[in-house]
PyMOL CGO cylinders between C-alpha atoms (Angstrom):
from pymol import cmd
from pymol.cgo import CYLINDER

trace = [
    CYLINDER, -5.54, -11.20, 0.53, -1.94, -10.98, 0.45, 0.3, 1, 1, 1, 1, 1, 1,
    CYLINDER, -1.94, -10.98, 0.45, 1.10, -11.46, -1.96, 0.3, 1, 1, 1, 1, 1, 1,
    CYLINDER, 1.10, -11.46, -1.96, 4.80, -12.35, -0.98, 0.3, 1, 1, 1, 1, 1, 1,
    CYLINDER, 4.80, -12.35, -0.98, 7.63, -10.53, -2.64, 0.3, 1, 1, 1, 1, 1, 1,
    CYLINDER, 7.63, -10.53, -2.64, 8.77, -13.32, -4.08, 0.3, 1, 1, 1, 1, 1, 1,
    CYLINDER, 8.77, -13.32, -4.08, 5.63, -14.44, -5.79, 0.3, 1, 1, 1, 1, 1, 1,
    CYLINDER, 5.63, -14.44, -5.79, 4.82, -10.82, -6.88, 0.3, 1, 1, 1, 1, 1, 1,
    CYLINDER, 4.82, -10.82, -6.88, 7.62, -11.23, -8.74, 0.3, 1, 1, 1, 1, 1, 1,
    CYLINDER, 7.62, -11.23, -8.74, 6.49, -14.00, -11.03, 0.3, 1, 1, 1, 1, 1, 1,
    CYLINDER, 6.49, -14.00, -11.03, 3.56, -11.09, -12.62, 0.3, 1, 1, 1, 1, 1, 1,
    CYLINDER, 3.56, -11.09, -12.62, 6.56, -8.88, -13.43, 0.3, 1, 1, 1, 1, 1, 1,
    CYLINDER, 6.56, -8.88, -13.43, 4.69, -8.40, -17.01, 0.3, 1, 1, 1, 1, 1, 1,
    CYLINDER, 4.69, -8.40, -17.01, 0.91, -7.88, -15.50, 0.3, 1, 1, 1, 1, 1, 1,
    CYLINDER, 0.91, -7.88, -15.50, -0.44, -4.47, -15.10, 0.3, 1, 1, 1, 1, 1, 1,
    CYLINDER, -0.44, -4.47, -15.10, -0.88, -3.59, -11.51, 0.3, 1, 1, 1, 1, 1, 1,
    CYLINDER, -0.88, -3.59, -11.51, -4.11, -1.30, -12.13, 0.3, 1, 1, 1, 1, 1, 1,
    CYLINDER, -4.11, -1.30, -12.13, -3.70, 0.54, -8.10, 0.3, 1, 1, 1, 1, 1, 1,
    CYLINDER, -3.70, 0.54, -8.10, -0.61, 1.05, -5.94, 0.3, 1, 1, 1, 1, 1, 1,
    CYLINDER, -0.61, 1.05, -5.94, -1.89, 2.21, -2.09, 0.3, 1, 1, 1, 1, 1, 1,
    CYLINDER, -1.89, 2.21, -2.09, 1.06, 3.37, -0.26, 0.3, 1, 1, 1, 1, 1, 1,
    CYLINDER, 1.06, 3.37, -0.26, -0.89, 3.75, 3.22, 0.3, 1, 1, 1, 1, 1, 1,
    CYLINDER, -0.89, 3.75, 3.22, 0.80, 5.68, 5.96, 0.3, 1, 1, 1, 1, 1, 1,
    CYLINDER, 0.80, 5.68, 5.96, 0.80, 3.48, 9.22, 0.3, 1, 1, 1, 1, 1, 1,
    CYLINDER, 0.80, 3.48, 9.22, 1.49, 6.26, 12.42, 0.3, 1, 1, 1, 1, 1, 1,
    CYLINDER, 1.49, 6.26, 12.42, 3.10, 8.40, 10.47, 0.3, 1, 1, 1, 1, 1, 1,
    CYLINDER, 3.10, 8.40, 10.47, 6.29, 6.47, 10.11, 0.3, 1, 1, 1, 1, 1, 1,
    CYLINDER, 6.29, 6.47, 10.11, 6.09, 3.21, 8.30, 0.3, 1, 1, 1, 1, 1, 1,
    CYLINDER, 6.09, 3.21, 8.30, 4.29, 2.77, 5.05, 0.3, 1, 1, 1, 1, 1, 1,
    CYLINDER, 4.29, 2.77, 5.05, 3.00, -0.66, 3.47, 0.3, 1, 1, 1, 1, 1, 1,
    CYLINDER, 3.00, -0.66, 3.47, 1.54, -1.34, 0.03, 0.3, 1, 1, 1, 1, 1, 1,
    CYLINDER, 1.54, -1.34, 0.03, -1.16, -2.74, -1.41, 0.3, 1, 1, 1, 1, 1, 1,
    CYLINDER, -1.16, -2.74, -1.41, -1.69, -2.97, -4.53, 0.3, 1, 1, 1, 1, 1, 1,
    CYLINDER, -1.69, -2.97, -4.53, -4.65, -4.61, -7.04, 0.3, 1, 1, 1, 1, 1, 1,
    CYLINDER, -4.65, -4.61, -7.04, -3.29, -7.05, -9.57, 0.3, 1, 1, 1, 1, 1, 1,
    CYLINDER, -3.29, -7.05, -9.57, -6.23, -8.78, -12.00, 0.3, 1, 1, 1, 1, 1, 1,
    CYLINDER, -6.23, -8.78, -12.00, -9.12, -7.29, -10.10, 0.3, 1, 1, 1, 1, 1, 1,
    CYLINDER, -9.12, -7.29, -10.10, -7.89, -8.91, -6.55, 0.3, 1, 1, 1, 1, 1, 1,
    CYLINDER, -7.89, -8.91, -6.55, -6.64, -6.59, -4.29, 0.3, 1, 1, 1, 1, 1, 1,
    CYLINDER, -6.64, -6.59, -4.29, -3.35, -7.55, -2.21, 0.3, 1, 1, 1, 1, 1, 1,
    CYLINDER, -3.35, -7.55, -2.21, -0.89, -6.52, 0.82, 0.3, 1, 1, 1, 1, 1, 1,
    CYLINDER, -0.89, -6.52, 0.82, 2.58, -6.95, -0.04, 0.3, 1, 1, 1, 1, 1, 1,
    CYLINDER, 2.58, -6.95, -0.04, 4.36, -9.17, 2.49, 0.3, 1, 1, 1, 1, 1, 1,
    CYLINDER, 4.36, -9.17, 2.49, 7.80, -10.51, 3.45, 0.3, 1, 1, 1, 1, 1, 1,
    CYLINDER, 7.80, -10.51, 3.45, 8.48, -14.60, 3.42, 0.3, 1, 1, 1, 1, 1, 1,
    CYLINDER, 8.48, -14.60, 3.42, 7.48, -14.66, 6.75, 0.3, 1, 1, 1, 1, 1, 1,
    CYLINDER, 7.48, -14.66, 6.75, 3.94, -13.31, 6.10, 0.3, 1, 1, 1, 1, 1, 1,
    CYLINDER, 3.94, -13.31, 6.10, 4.26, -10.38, 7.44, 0.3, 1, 1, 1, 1, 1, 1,
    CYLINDER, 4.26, -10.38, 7.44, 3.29, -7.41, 5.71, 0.3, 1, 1, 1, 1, 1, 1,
    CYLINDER, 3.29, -7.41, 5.71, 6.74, -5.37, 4.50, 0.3, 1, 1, 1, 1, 1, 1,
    CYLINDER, 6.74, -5.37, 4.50, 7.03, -2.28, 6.01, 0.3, 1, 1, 1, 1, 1, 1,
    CYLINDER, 7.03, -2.28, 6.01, 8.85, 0.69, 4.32, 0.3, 1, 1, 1, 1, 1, 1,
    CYLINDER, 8.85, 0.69, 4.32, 10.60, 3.88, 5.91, 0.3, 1, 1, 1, 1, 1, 1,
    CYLINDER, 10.60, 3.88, 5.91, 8.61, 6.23, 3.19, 0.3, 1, 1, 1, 1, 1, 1,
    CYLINDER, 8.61, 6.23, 3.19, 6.27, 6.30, 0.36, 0.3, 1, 1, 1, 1, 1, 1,
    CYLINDER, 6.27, 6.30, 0.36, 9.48, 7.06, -1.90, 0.3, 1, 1, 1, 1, 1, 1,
    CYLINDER, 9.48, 7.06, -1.90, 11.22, 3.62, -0.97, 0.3, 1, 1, 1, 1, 1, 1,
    CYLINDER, 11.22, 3.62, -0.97, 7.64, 1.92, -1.54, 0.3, 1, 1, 1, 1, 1, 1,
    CYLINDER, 7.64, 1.92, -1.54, 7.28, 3.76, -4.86, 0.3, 1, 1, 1, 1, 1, 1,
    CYLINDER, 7.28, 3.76, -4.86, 11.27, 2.65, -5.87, 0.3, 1, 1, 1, 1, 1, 1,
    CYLINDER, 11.27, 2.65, -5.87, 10.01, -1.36, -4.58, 0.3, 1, 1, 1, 1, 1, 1,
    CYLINDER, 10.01, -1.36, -4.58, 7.74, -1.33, -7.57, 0.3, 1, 1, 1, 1, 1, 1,
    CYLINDER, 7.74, -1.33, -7.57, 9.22, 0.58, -10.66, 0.3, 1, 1, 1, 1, 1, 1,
    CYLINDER, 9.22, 0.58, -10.66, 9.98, -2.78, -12.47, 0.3, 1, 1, 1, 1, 1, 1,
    CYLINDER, 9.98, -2.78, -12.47, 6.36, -3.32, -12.68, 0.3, 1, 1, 1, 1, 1, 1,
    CYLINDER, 6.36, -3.32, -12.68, 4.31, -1.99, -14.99, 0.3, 1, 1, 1, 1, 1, 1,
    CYLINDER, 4.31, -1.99, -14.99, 2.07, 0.25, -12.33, 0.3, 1, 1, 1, 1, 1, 1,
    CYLINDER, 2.07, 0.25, -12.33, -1.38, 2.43, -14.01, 0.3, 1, 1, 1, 1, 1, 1,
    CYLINDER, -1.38, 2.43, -14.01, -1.64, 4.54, -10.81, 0.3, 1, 1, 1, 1, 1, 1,
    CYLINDER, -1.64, 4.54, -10.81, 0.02, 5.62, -7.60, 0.3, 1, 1, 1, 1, 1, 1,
    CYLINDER, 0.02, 5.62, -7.60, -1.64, 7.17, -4.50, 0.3, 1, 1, 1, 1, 1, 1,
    CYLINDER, -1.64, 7.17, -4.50, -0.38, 7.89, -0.94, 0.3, 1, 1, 1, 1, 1, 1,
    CYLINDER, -0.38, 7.89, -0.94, -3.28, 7.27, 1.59, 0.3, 1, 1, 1, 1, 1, 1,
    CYLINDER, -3.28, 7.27, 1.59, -2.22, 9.04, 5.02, 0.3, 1, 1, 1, 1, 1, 1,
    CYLINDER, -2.22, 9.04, 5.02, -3.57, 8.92, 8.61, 0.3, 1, 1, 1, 1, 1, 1,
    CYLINDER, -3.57, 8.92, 8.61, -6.32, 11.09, 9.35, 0.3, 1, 1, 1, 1, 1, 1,
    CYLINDER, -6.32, 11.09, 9.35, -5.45, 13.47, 12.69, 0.3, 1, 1, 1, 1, 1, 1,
    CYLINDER, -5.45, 13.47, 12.69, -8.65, 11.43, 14.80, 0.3, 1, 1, 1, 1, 1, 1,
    CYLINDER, -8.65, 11.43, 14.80, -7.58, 7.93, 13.90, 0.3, 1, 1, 1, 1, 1, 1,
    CYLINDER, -7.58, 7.93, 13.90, -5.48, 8.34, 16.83, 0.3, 1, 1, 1, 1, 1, 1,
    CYLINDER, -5.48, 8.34, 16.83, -7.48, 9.89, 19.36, 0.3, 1, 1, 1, 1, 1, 1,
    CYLINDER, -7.48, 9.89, 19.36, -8.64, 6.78, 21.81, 0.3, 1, 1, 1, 1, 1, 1,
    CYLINDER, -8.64, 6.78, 21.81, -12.76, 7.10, 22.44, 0.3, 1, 1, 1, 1, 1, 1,
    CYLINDER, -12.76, 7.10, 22.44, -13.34, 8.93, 19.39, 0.3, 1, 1, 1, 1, 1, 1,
    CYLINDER, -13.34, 8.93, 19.39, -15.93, 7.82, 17.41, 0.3, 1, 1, 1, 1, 1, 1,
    CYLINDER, -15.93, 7.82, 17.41, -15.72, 6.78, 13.82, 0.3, 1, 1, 1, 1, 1, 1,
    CYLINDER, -15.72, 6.78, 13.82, -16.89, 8.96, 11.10, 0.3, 1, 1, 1, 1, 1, 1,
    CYLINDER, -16.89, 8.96, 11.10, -17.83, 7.99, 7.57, 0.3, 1, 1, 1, 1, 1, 1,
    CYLINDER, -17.83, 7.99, 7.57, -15.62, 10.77, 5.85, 0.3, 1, 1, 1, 1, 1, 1,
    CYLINDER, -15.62, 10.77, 5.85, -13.88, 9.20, 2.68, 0.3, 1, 1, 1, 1, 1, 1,
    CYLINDER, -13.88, 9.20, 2.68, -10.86, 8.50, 3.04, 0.3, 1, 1, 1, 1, 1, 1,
    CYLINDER, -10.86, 8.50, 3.04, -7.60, 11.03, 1.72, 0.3, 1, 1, 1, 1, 1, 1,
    CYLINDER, -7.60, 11.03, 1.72, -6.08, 10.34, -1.13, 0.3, 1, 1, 1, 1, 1, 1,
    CYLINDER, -6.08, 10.34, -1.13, -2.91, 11.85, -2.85, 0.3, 1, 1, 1, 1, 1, 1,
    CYLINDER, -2.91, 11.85, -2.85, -1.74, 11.01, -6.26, 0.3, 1, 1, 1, 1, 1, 1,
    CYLINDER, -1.74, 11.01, -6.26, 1.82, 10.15, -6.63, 0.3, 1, 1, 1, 1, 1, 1,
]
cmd.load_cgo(trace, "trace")
């Protein structure tokens, strides 16, 4: 599912329980975040997802809210490779 900015900000006083800042390439980051159990992407009015230059401008986008955890989910190094197969290693995970 997905949440615009705008509407995200009408829970400004419910606990968002998960903040994922994932890493897209490397360069942009987008969030998603759980809110009551449902799990969202942030997007802009247009229903796009927002993109932000770092994890730090991501993490800034949410201090008003009342946010229980924090983690930074980067690109693994094979993700990129073309023809390479997928592999069920978990996902990384760093705590912010």
């Amino acid at each position: 599912m997905h949440m615009a900015n705008g509407e995200l900000r009408d829970h400004k006083n419910d606990e968002i329980s998960l903040l994922e800042i994932v890493s897209l390439e490397g360069r942009y980051y987008m969030a998603r975040f759980y809110l009551n159990g449902q799990g969202y992407v942030l997007t802009d009015p247009y229903d796009k997802p927002m993109m932000f230059s770092g994890a730090c401008e991501a993490r800034k986008f949410f201090a008003d809210y009342q946010v229980q955890h924090i983690e930074v989910i980067p690109p693994t190094g094979t993700d990129e490779m073309i023809g390479m197969p997928d592999t069920s290693s978990e996902t990384m995970r760093v705590p912010l």
